[in-house]
C-alpha positions as CSV (number, residue, x, y, z in Angstrom):
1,X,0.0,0.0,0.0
2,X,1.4,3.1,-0.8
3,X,1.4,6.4,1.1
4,X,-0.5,9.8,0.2
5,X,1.9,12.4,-1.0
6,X,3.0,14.6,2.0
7,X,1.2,18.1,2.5
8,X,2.2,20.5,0.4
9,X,2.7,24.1,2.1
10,X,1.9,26.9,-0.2
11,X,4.2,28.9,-1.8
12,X,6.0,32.0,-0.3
13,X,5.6,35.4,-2.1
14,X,7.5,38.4,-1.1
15,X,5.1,41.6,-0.7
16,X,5.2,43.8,-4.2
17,X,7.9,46.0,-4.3
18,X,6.8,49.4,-3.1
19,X,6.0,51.7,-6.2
20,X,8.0,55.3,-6.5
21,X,6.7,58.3,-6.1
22,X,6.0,60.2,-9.5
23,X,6.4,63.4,-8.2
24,X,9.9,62.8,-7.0
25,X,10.6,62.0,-11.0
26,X,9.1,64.5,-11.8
27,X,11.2,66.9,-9.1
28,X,14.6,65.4,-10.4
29,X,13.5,66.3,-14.2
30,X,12.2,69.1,-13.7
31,X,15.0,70.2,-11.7
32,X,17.3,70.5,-14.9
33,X,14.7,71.9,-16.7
34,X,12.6,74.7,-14.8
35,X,14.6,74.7,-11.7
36,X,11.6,76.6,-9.6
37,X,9.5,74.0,-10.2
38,X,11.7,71.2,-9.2
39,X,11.7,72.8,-6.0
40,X,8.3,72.5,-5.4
41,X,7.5,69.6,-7.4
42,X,10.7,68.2,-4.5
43,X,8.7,69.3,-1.7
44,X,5.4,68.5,-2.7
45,X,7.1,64.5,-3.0
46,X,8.6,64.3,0.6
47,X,5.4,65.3,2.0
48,X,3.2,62.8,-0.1
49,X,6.5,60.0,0.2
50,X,6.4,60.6,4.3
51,X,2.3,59.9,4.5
52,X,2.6,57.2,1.6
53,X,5.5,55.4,2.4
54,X,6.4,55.0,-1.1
55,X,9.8,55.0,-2.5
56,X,11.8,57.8,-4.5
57,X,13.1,59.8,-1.1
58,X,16.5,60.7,-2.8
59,X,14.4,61.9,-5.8
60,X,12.9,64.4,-4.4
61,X,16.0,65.3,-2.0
62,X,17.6,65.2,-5.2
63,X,15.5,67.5,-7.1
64,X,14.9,70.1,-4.1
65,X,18.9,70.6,-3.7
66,X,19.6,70.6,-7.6
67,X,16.5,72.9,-7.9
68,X,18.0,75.1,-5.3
69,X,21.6,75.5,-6.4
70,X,20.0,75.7,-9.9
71,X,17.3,78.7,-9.4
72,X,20.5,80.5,-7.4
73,X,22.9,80.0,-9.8
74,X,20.2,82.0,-12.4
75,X,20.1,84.7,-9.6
76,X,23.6,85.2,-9.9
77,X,23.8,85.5,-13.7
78,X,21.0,87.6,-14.0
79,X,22.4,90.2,-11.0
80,X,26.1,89.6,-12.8
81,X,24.3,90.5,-16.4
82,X,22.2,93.7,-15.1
83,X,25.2,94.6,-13.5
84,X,27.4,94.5,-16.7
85,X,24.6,96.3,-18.3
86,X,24.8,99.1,-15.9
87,X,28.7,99.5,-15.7
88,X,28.5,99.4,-20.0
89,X,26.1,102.0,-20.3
90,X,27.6,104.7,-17.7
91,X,31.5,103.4,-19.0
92,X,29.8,104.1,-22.7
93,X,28.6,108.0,-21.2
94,X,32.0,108.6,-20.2
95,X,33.4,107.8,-24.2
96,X,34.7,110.9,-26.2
97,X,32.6,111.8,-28.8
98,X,33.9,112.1,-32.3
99,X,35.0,115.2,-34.0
């Protein structure tokens, strides 16, 4: 007589990964492209990633900082350039005029 197969325990499946957060890609890209908006869009994906639990932290950490140093960095060149347009204009005042 033979014996019934043993029990069989069901298989083991590992919880789904946990999905990322599509504003922090969103913050990252937007970072390089409108840097204001990466900034928010950064913000806006910590908060939703800290009541979600999603992943994509670094994203958004990511696109705040680049954001950041990116919107300050336009600051400075566009102070610099007004600036150099100021000193031009009162250096072009001070010219001799032709005879």
């Amino acid at each position: 007589m033979s014996q019934p197969p043993p029990y069989q325990h069901p298989g083991y499946y590992p919880p789904p990964p946990r999905q990322t957060n599509g504003m922090a890609i969103a913050a990252l890209i937007t970072a390089f492209l409108f840097s204001p908006a990466g900034i928010v869009l950064g913000i806006v994906a910590r908060k939703q990633i800290r009541r979600t639990g999603e992943e994509g932290w670094g994203m958004a950490t990511a696109g705040l900082v680049i954001g950041a140093v990116f919107t300050v960095l336009w600051v400075l060149a566009i102070v610099l350039w007004i600036v150099m347009v100021v000193w031009l204009y009162r250096e072009a005042a001070n010219l001799p005029t032709p005879r």
